[in-house]
TIZA-315365 format. One line per field, with one value per residue (C-alpha): x, y, z; residue in three letters; residue number from 1. Coordinates in steps of 0.2 Angstrom, whole numbers, plus 2048, in hexadecimal, padded with zeros to 3 digits. Each point is the difference from the previous one (the first is absolute). Layout:
% residues N
X	(X | ...) $
Y	(Y | ...) $
Z	(Z | ...) $
res	(ala | ...) $
n	(NUM | ...) $
//
This chain:
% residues 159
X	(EBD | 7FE | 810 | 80A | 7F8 | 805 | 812 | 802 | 7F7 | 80A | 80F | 7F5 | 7F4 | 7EF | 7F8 | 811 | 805 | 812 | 809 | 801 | 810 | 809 | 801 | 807 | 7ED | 7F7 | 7EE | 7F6 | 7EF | 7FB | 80E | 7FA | 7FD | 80B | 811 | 7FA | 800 | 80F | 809 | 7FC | 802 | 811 | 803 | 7F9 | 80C | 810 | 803 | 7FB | 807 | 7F7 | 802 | 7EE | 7FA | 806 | 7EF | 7F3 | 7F6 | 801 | 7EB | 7FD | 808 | 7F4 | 7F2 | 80F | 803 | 7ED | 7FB | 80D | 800 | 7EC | 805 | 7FE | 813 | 803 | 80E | 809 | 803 | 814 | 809 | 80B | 811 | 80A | 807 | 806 | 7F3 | 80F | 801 | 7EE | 7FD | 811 | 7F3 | 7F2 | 807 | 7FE | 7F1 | 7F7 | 80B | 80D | 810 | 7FE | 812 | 802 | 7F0 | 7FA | 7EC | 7F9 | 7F9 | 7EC | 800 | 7FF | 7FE | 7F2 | 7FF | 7FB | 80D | 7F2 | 802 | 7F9 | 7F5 | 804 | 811 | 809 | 802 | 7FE | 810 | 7F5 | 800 | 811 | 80F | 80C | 80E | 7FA | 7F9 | 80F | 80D | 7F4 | 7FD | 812 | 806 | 7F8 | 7F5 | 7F1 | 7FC | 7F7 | 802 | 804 | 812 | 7FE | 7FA | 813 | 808 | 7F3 | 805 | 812 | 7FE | 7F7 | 810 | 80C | 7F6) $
Y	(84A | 814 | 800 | 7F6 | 80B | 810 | 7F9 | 7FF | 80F | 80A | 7FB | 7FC | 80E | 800 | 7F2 | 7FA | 80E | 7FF | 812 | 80D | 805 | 7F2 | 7F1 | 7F2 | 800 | 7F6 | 801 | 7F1 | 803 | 7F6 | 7F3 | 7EE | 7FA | 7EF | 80C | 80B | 7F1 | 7F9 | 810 | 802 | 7EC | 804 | 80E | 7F4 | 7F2 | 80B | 7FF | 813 | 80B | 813 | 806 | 807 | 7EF | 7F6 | 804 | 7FB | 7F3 | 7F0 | 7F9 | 80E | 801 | 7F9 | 80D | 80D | 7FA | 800 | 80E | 80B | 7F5 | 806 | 811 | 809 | 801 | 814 | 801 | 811 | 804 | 802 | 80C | 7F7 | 801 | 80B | 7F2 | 7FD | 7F6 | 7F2 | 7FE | 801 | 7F1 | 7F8 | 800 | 7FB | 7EE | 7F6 | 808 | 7FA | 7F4 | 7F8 | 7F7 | 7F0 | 7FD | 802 | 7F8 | 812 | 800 | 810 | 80A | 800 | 7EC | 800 | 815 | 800 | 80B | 810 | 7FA | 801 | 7F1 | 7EE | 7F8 | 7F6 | 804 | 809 | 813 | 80F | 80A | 80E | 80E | 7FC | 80C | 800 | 805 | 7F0 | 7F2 | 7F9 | 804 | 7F8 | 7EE | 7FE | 803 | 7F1 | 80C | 7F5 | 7EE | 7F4 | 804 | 7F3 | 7FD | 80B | 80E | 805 | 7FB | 80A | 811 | 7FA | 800 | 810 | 808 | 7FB | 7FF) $
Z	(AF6 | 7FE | 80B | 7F4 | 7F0 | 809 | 800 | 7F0 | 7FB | 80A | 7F4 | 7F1 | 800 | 804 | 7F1 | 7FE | 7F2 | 806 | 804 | 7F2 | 7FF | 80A | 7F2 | 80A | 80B | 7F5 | 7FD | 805 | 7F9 | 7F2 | 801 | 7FE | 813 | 7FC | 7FC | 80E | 80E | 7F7 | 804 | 810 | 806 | 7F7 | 80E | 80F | 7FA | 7FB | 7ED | 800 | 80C | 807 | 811 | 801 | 7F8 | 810 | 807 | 7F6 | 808 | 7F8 | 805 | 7F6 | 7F0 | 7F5 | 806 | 7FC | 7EE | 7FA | 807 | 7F6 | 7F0 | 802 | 7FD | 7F0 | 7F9 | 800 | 7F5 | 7FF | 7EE | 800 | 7F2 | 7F4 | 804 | 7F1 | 7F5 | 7EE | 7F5 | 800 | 814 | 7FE | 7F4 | 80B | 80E | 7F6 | 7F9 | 810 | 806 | 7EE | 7FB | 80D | 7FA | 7FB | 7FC | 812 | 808 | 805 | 7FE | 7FE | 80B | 7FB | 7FF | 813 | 805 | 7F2 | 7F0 | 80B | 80D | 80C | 807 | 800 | 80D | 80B | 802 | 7F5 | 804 | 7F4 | 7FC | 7FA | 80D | 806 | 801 | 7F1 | 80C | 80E | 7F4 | 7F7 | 80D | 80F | 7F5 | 7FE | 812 | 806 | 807 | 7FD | 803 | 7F5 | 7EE | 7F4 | 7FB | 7EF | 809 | 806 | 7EE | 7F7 | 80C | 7FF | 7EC | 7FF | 809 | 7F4 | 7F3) $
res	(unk | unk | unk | unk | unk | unk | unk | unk | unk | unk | unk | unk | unk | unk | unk | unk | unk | unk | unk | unk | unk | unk | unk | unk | unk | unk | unk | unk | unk | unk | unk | unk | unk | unk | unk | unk | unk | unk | unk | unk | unk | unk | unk | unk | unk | unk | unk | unk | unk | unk | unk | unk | unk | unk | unk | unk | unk | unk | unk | unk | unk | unk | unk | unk | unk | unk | unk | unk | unk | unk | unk | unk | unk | unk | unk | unk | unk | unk | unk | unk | unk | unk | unk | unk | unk | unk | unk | unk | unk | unk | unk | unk | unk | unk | unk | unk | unk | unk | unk | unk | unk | unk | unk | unk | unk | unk | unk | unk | unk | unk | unk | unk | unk | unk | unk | unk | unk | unk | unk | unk | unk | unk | unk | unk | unk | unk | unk | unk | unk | unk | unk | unk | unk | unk | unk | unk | unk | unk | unk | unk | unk | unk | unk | unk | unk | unk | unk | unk | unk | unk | unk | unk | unk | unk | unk | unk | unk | unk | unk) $
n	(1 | 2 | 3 | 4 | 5 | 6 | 7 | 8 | 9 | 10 | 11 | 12 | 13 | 14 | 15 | 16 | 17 | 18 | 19 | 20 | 21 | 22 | 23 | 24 | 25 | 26 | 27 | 28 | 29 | 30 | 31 | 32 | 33 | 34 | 35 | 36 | 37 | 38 | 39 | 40 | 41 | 42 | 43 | 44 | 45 | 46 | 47 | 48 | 49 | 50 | 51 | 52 | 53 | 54 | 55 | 56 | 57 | 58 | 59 | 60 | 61 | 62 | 63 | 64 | 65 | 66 | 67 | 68 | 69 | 70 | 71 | 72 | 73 | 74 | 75 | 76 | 77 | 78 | 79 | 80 | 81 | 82 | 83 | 84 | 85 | 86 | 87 | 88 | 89 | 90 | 91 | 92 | 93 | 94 | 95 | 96 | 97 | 98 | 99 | 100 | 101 | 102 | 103 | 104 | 105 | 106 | 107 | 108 | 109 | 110 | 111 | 112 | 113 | 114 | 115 | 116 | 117 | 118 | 119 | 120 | 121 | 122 | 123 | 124 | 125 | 126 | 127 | 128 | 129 | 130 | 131 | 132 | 133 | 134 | 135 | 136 | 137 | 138 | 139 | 140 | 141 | 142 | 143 | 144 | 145 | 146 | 147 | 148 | 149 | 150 | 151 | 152 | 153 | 154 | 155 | 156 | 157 | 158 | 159) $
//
């Protein structure tokens, strides 16, 4: 099992911090255990796709998720990108309130009102890059989420 952590550390960071400075490694630690095994059993049966993620032993990938959703989240505190209060309130409206005209739910109702996350599957958003986090979600880059979660990045695009 050490093996297997090591793995992922080497790529993750030690606790699963992800890389400072490199903001498509993600950090692992404190992620719910259920989104962490679903993202690596969507590795194992193809619906994600890493080169370095073809080795993760699959007997193993439960131990793998819970021991980095045991972590303690060490979020990096990220400077506000320079934006006019417009963009910023632009930005704002689905994380608070969605779209309801268009189905989009807000953010918080399933990230939570801190964005930290919800147990047992939802991930946080808090933490993540502003330059990865939109552009990641509507690449197809990740498996899993419910049908609003692509319209709601799609409206918050052209919006």
């Amino acid at each position: 099992m050490q093996q297997c952590r090591a793995a992922c550390t080497s790529c993750h960071g030690g606790r699963g911090e992800g890389l400072p400075g490199d903001a498509k490694v993600s950090r692992l630690d404190g992620k719910p255990a259920g989104y962490l095994l679903q993202q690596l059993e969507s590795f194992q049966d193809g619906r994600r796709s890493h080169a370095a993620m073809d080795y993760v032993v699959r007997d193993y990938l439960r131990q793998i998720a819970e021991y980095f959703a045991a972590h303690r989240v060490s979020y990096c505190r990220q400077s506000v990108p320079a934006v006019s209060a417009a963009a910023r309130q632009r930005g704002e409206q689905p994380v608070r309130h969605g779209d309801s005209s268009r189905g989009v739910p807000a953010c918080e109702s399933c990230h939570g009102a801190t964005l930290t996350g919800v147990e047992p599957m939802v991930p946080g958003l808090a933490g993540w890059s502003y330059a990865v986090s939109i552009p990641s979600s509507t690449s197809g880059a990740y498996t899993g989420m419910p049908a609003t979660v692509p319209t709601a990045w799609s409206w918050w695009r052209i919006a």
